[in-house]
C-alpha positions as CSV (number, residue, x, y, z in Angstrom):
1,X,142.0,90.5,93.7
2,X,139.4,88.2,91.8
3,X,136.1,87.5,93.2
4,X,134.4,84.9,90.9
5,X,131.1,84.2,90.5
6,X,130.1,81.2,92.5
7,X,129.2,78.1,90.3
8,X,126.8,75.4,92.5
9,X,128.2,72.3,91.6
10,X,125.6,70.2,93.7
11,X,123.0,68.3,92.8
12,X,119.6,68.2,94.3
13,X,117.6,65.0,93.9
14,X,114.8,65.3,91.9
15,X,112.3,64.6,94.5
16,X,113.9,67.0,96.5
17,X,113.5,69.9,93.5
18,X,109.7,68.7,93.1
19,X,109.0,69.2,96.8
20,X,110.5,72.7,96.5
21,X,108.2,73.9,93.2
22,X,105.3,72.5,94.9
23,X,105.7,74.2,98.0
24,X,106.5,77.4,96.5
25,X,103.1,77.2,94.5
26,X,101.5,76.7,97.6
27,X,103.0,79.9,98.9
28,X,102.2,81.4,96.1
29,X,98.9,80.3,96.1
30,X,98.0,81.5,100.0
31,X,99.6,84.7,99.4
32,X,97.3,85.4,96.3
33,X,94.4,84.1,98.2
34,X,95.7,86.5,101.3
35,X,96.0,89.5,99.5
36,X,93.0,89.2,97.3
37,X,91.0,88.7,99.9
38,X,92.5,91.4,102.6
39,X,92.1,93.8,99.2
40,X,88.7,92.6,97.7
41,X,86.7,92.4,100.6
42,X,87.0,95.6,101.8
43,X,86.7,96.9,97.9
44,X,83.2,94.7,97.6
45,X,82.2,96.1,101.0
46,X,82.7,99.5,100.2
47,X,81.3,99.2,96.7
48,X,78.2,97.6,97.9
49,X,77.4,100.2,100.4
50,X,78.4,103.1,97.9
51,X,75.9,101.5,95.4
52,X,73.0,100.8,98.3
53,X,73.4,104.6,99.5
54,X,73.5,105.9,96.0
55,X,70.8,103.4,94.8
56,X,68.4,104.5,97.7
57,X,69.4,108.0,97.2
58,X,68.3,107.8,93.6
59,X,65.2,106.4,94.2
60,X,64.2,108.7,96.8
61,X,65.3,111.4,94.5
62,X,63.7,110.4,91.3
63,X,60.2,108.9,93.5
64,X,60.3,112.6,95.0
65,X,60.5,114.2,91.6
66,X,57.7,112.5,90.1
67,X,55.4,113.1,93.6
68,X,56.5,117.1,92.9
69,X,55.5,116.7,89.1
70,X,52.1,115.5,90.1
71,X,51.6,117.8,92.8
72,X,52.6,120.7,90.6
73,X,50.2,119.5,88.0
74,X,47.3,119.0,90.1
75,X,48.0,122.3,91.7
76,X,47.5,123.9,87.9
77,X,44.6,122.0,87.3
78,X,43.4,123.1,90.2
79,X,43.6,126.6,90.4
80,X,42.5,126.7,86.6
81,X,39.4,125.4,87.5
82,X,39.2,127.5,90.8
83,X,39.3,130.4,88.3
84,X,37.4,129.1,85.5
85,X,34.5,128.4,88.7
86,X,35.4,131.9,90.3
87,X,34.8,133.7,86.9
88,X,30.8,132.2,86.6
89,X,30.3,132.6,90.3
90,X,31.3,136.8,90.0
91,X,29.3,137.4,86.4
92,X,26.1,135.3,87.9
93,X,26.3,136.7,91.4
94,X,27.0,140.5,90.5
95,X,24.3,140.4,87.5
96,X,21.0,140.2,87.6
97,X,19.2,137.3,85.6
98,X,17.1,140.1,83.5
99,X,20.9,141.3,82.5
100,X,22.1,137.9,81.6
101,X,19.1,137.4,79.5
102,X,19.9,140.4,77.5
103,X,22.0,138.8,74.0
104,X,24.1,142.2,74.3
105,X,25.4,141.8,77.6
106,X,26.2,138.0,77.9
107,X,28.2,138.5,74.4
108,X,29.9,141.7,76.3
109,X,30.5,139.2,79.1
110,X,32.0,136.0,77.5
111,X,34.4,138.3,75.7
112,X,35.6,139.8,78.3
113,X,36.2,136.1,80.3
114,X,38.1,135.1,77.2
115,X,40.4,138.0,77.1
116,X,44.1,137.3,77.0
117,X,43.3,133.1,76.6
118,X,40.1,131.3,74.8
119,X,39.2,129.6,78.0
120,X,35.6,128.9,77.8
121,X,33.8,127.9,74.1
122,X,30.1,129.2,75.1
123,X,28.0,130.1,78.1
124,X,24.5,130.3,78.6
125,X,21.7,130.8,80.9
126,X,19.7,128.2,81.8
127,X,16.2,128.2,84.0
128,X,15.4,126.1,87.1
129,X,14.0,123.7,84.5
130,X,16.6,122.9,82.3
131,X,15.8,125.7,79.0
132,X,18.0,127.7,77.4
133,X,17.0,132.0,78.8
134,X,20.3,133.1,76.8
135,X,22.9,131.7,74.6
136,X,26.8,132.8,72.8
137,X,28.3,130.2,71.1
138,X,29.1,128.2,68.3
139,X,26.7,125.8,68.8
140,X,22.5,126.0,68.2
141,X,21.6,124.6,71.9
142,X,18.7,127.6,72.3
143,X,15.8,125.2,72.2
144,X,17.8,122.5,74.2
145,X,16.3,120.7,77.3
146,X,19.0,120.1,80.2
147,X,16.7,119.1,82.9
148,X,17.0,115.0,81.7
149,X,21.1,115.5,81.9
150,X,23.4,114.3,84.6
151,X,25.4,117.6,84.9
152,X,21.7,119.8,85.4
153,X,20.7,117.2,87.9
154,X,24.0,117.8,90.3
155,X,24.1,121.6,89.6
156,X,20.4,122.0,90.9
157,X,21.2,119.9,94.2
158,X,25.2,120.9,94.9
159,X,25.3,124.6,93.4
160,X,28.6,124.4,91.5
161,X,29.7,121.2,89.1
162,X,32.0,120.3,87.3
163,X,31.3,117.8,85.0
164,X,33.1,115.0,83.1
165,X,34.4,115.0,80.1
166,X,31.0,113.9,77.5
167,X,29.8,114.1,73.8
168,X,26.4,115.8,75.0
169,X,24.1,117.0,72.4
170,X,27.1,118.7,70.2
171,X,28.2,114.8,69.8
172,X,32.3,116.5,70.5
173,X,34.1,116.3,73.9
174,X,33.9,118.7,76.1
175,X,33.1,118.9,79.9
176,X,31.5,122.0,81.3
177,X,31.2,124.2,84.8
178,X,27.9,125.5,86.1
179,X,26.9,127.7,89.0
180,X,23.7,128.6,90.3
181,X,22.2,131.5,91.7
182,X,19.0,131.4,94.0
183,X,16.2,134.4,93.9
184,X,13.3,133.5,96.4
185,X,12.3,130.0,95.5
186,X,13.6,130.3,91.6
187,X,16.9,128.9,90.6
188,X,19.2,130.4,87.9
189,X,22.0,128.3,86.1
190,X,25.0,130.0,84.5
191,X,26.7,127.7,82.1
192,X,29.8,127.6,80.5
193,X,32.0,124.9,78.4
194,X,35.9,124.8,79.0
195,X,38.0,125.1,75.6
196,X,39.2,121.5,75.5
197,X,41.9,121.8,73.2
198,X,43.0,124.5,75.6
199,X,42.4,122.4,78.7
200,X,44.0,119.1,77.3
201,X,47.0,121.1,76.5
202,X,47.4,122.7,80.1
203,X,48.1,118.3,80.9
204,X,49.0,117.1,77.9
205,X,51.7,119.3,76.9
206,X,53.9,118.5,79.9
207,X,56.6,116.4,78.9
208,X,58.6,113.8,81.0
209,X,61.6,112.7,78.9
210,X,61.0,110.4,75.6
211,X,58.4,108.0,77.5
212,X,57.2,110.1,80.1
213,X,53.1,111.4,80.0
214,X,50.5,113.0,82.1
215,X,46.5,112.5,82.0
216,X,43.5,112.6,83.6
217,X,40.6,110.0,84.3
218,X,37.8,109.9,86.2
219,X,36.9,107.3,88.9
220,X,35.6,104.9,86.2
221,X,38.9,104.6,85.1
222,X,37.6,107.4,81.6
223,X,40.5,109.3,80.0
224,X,39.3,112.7,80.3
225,X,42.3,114.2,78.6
226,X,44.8,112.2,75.3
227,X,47.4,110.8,76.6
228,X,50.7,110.7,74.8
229,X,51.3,107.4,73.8
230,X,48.0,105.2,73.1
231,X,44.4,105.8,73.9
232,X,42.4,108.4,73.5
233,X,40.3,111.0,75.3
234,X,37.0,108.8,76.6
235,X,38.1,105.5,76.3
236,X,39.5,103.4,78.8
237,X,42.6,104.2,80.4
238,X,45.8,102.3,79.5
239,X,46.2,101.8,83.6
240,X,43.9,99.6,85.4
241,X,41.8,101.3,88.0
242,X,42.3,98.5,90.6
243,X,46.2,99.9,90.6
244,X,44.7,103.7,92.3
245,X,43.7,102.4,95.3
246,X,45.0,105.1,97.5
247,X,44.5,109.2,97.4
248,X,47.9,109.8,96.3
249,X,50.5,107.6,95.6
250,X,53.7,106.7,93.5
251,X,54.7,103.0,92.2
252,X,55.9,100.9,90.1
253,X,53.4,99.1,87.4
254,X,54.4,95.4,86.2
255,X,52.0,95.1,83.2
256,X,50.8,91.4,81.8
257,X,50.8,92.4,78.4
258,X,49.7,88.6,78.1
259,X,46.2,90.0,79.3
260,X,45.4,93.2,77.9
261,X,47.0,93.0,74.7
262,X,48.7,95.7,75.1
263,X,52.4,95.9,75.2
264,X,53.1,98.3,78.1
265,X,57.2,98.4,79.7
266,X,57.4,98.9,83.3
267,X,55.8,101.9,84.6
268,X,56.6,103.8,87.0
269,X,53.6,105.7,87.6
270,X,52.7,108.7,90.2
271,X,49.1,109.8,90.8
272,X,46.9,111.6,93.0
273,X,43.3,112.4,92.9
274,X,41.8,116.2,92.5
275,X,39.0,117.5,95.1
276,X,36.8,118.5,92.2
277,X,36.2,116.9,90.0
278,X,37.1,113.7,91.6
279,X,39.4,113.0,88.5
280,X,42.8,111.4,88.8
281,X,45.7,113.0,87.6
282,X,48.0,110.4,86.6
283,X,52.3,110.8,85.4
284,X,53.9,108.1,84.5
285,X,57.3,107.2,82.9
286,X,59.3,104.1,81.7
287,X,61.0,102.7,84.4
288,X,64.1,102.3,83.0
289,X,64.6,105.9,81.6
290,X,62.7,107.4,85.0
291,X,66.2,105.3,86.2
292,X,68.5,105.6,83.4
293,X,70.8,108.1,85.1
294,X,71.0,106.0,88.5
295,X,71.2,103.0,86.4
296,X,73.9,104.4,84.4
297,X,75.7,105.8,87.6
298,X,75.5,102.1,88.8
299,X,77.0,100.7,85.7
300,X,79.7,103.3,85.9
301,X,80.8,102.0,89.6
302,X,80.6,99.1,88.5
303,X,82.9,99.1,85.7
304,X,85.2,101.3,88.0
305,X,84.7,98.3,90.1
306,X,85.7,95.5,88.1
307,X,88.6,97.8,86.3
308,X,90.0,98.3,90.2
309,X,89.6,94.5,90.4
310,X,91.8,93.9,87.7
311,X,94.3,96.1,88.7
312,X,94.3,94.8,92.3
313,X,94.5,91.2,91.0
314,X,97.4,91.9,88.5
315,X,99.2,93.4,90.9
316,X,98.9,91.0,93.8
317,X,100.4,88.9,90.9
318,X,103.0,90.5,90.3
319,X,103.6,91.6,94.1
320,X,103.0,87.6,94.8
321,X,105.7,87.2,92.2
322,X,108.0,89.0,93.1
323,X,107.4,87.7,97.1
324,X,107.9,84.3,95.9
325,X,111.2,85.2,94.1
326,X,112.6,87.2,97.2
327,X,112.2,83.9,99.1
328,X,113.2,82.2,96.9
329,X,116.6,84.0,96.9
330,X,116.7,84.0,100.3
331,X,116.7,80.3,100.7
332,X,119.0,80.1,98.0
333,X,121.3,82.0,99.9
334,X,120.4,80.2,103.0
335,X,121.7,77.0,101.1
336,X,124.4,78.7,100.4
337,X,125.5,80.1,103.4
338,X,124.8,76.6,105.3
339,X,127.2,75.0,102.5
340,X,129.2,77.5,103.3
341,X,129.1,76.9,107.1
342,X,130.1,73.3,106.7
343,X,132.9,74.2,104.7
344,X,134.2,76.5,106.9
345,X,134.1,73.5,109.8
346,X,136.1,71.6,107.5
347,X,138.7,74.1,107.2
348,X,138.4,75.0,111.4
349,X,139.3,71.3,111.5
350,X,141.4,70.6,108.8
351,X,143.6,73.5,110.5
352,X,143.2,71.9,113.9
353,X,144.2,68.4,112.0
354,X,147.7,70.7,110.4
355,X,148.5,72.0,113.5
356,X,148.5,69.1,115.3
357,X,150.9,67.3,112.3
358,X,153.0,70.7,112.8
359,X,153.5,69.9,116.2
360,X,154.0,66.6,115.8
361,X,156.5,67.9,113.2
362,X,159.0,69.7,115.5
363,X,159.8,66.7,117.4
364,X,161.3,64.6,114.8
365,X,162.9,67.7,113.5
366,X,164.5,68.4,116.9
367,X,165.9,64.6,117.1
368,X,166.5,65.2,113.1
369,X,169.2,68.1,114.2
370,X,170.6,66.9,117.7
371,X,171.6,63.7,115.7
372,X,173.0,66.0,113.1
373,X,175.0,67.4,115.8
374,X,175.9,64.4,117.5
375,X,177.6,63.0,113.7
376,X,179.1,66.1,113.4
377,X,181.0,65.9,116.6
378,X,181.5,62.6,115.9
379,X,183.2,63.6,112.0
380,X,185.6,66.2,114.0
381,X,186.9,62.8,116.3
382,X,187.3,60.6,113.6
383,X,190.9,60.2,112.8
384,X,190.6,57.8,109.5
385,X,189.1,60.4,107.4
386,X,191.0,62.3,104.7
387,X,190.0,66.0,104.8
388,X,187.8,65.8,101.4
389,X,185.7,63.3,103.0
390,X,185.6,65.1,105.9
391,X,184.4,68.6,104.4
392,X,182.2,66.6,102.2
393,X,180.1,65.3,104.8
394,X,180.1,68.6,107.0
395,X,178.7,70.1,104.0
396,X,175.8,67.4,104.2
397,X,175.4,67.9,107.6
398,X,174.8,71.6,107.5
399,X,172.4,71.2,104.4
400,X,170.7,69.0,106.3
401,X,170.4,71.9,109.3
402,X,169.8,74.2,107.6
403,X,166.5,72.3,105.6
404,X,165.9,71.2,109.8
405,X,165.9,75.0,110.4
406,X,163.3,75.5,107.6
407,X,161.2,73.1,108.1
408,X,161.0,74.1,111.8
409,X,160.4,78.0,110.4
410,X,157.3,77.1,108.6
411,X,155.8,74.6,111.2
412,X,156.1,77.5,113.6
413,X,154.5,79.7,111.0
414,X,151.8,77.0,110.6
415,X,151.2,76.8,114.4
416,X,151.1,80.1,114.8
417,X,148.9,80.9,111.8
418,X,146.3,78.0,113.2
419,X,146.5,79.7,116.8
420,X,147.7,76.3,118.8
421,X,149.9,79.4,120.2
422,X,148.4,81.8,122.5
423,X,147.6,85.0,121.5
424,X,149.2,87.9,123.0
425,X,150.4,91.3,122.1
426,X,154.8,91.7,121.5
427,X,156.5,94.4,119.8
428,X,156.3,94.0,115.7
429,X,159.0,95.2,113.5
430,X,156.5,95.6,110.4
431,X,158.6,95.3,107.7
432,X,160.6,91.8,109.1
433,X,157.2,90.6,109.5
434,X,155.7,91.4,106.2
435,X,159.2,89.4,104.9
436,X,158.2,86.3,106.9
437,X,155.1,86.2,105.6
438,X,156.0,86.8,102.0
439,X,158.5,83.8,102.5
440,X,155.7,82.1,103.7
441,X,153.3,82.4,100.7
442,X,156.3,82.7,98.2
443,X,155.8,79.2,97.0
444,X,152.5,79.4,96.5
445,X,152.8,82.4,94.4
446,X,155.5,81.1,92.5
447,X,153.7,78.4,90.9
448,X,151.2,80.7,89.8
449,X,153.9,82.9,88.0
450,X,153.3,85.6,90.7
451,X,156.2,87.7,91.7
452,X,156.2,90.0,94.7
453,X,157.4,93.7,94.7
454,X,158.2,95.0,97.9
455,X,158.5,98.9,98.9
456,X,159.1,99.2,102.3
457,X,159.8,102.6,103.9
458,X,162.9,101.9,106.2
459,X,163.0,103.0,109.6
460,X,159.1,102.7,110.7
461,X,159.2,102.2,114.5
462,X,158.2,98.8,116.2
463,X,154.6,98.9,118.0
464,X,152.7,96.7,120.1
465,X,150.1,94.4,118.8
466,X,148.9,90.6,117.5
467,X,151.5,89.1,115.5
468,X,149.0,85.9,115.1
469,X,146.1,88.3,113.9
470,X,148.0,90.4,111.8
471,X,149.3,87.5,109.6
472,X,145.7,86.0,109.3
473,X,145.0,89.5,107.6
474,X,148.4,89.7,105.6
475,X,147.8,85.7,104.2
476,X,143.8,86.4,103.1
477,X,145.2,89.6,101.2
478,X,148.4,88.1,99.7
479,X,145.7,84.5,99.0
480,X,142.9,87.3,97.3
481,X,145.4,89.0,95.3
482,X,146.6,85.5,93.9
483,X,143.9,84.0,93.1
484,X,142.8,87.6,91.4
485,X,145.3,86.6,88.8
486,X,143.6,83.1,88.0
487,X,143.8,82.4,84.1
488,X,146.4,84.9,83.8
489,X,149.8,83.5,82.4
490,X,151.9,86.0,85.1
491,X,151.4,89.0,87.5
492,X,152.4,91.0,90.3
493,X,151.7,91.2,93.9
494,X,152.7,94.8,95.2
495,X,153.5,95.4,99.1
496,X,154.3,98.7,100.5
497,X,154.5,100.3,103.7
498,X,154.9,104.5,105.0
499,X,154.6,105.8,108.2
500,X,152.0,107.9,108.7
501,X,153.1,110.8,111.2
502,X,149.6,112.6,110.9
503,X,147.4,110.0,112.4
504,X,150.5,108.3,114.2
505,X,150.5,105.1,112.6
506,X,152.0,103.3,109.4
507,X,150.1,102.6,105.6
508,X,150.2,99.5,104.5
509,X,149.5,99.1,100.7
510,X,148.6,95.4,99.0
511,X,148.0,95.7,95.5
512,X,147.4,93.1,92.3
513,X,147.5,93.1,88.5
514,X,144.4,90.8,88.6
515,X,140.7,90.8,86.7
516,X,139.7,93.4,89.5
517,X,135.8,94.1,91.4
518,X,133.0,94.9,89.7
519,X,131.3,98.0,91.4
520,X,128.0,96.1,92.0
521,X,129.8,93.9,94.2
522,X,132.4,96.2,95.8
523,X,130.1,97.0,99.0
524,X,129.3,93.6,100.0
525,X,133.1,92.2,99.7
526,X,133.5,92.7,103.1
527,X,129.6,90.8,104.1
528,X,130.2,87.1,106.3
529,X,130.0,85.0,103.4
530,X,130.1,86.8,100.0
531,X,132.2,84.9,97.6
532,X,132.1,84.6,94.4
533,X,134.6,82.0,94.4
534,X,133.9,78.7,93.7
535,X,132.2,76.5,96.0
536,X,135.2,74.7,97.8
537,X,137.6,76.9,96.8
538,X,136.0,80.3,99.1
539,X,134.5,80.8,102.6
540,X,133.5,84.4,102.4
541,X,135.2,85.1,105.6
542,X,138.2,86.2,104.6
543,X,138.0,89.4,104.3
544,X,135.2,89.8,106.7
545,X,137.7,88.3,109.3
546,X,140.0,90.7,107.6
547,X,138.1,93.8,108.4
548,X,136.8,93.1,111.8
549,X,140.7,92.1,112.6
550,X,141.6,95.8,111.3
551,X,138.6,97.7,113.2
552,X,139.3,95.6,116.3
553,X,143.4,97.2,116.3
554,X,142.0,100.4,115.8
555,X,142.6,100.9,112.0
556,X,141.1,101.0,108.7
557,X,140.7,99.6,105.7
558,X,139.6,100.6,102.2
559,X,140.1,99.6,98.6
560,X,140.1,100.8,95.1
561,X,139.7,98.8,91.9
562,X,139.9,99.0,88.0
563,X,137.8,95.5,86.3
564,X,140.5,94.2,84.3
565,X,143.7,96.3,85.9
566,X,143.9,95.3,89.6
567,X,143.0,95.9,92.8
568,X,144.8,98.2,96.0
569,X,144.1,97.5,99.4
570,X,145.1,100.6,101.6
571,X,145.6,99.5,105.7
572,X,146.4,101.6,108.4
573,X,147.3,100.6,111.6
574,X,148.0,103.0,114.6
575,X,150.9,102.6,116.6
576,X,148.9,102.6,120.0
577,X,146.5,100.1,119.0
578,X,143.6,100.0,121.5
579,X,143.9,97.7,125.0
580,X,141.0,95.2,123.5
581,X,142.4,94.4,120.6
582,X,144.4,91.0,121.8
583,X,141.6,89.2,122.2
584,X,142.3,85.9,120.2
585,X,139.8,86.0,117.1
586,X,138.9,83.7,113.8
């Protein structure tokens, strides 16, 4: 058998084919606007609140940080100055002034404060008015006056200070602690100056990335230590002081470098004030390397972001695509299966139409032979005829019967092929039956150069079943197998039956020399209307009709094909068909 591929030979009106592309790109465009939307949405949502948790979380984290950093610091700053204080409160409180006036002992003293670290740079003892009783340091300050200064004026009312940084009579920075100690209604003053180099590098030294930097000032806004980048120890710090409003606090500076000439980045700036001195310890950093890991974390989702955008849009193409190409096929096939339809109503009435002109057949057929009968009797009577004449015309006459005869046979075949019969089950002699049908399609096959070769197994019983339904199934085979052989000069139709004692029925083979099925069709030959014949030339229900037919009788059917060799259908039927199977079918 020969399935060929089907060829559409119709025409669709341009206007027709335009309204079909432009509703498929409308499809095509809702289903893209669909899925991106059902996928990106979701994908933005998510993405936005991943980056708004992880934003706040950075800054949280980072704005907690610098707050530690500044609390740490001023913590050291602190308790060196606690010590530093605690040191000149123990030496003035647990020696006597006449001690500390002694040269030998302060030296003794001040070395032993500056064991392990150089933490003051002199110390002295100073009178209730301002003059030098004792003296070790680098400096000549013996013959000094305090009682004018700043730092002698607090010390003599508050009892401990701590000054600001200053140039003071040694014209170098420095800042210094004093304590006092009271005997009756005489005040002493024990002096000391903190090692600044030694002090600036208990702040300064802290590092905080490539921009980052810590300082001091005092409430004037006065550096009191260098800080990294620009300005120097006693000038004006780079911040203004309007921006440390608050005891402790952490921000973020927008500097106008417009106004202060100064070309500053944004800041972002932690400070907090110590209890004494009242000096502010200030850390600050560039904003965007205090941010640079969040910021590159950020950049990171988002890339991830936009690369999962791409992906989702190139495949929402291509699953779009392939949508659009589906329906497409299926409406193709729709087409075709509606064309399809309508040619299988032709056919319906087309055999309605032949056997109603079979019908209408037999009765001329019947007058055809009773007048052949009547001139026959009429021949025998006749008494004027020489025997030659006589034999001559009886041989007419029984040509003529026997092409009556004939012609009946096939109109009966047609009738009861187009079920104007009723159907009902009789007993089948397979083998005569397979004969009638073979005469029936004989002339068909002929013209095509299509010989039959019949092997039938003598002696198979008689069973019950459809005559009508099994020659619908013996005429789509025998049709199949010679249209298989289509562009082939000759070939063969083979037709064998064996009984089949194990199951209790009889084998029926059909085979052809045709082009043969290609295995990617072979499962769908017997699908409602798959054909790969030509349109007008195939329903697709033949062998569907076929297969249900042999299911319904309680058999089976299966085939076996070679592309280029031929094809073998194998049918059994079972010799006690089941009780539903005379049900009249198409």
């Amino acid at each position: 058998m020969e399935l060929k591929q089907e060829i559409d030979v119709s025409t669709k009106h341009p206007h027709l084919e335009k309204k079909g592309k432009e509703r498929y790109s409308k499809l095509y465009r809702k289903f893209i606007f669909l899925t991106l939307t059902c996928s990106l949405v979701p994908l933005f949502l998510v993405g936005w609140g991943i980056y708004a948790y992880y934003s706040g979380f950075s800054t949280i984290r980072i704005m907690d940080y610098f707050k530690n950093q500044v609390d740490h610091h001023r913590e050291v700053i602190e308790v060196f100055l606690r010590e530093r204080t605690s040191d000149l409160q123990l030496v003035i409180l647990t020696h006597s002034p006449d001690s500390l006036q002694n040269p030998g002992n302060l030296r003794r003293i001040f070395s032993v404060m500056n064991q392990g670290h150089s933490f003051f740079t002199d110390l002295g003892l100073i009178d209730d008015e301002g003059k030098h009783l004792n003296y070790i340091g680098p400096y000549d300050l013996m013959d000094v006056n305090y009682s004018k200064t700043v730092w002698f004026r607090e010390v003599m009312t508050k009892g401990i200070y701590i000054s600001d940084m200053f140039a003071g009579f040694r014209n170098a920075p420095h800042f210094i602690i004093a304590v006092t100690r009271i005997d009756g209604d005489r005040k002493w003053i024990l002096r000391a100056s903190i090692d600044t180099e030694y002090f600036r590098s208990l702040v300064e030294h802290v590092k905080m990335g490539a921009t980052g930097e810590v300082y001091l000032s005092n409430q004037e806004g006065i550096l009191q230590t260098t800080p990294r980048f620009g300005g120097k120890i006693m000038e004006k710090a780079p911040l203004p002081v309007e921006f440390f409003s608050e005891e402790s606090s952490i921000g973020i500076y927008e500097p106008d470098n417009s106004d202060t000439g100064r070309h500053f980045q944004r800041q972002l700036v932690a400070y907090t004030w110590l209890e004494n001195p009242r000096w502010k310890l200030v850390v600050r950093q560039d904003y965007a390397e205090a941010f640079r890991d969040a910021n590159q974390a950020n950049r990171a989702a988002l890339i991830f972001l936009l690369f999962s955008l791409m992906i989702i849009l190139v495949i929402s193409l291509i699953i779009t695509r392939h949508m659009i190409d589906i329906i497409k096929k299926q409406d193709k096939d729709t087409d075709s299966l509606n064309k399809q339809l309508v040619q299988a109503g032709k056919l319906a009435s087309l055999g309605e139409l032949s056997a109603g002109v079979a019908h209408e057949i037999n009765n001329p057929l019947a007058i055809i032979l009773t007048e052949s009968q009547v001139m026959r009797d009429t021949i025998d009577e006749a008494t004027g005829l020489n025997d030659e004449v006589k034999n001559e015309l009886i041989d007419s006459l029984s040509q003529t019967e026997s092409q009556v005869h004939r012609c009946s046979l096939i109109t009966q075949s047609l009738l009861k092929f187009s079920r104007r019969n009723k159907s009902q089950r009789e007993m089948v002699n397979l083998n005569v039956f397979l004969e009638e049908v073979i005469r029936l399609m004989d002339g068909k096959a002929r013209g095509m150069g299509i010989h039959f070769v019949l092997d039938l197994e003598k002696d198979i019983p008689s069973f019950s079943s459809d005559p009508s339904l099994l020659q619908q199934v013996f005429i789509n085979l025998i049709n199949n197998a010679a249209d298989a052989h289509e562009g082939k000069p000759y070939g063969t139709i083979s037709i064998g039956t064996r009984a089949d004692n194990r199951r209790n029925g009889v084998e029926i083979t059909v085979g052809d020399t045709g082009s043969g099925i290609s295995p990617e069709i072979m499962e769908k030959i017997f699908d409602p209307f798959f054909t790969t014949k030509a349109v007008g030339k195939g329903t697709g229900l033949g062998l569907s009709i076929t297969y249900s037919t042999i299911k319904a009788v309680g058999g089976d059917i299966s085939v076996r094909s070679t592309i280029g060799k031929g094809t073998q259908f194998n049918i059994f039927l079972p010799f006690n068909p089941p009780d539903n199977d005379n049900e009249n079918r198409e």
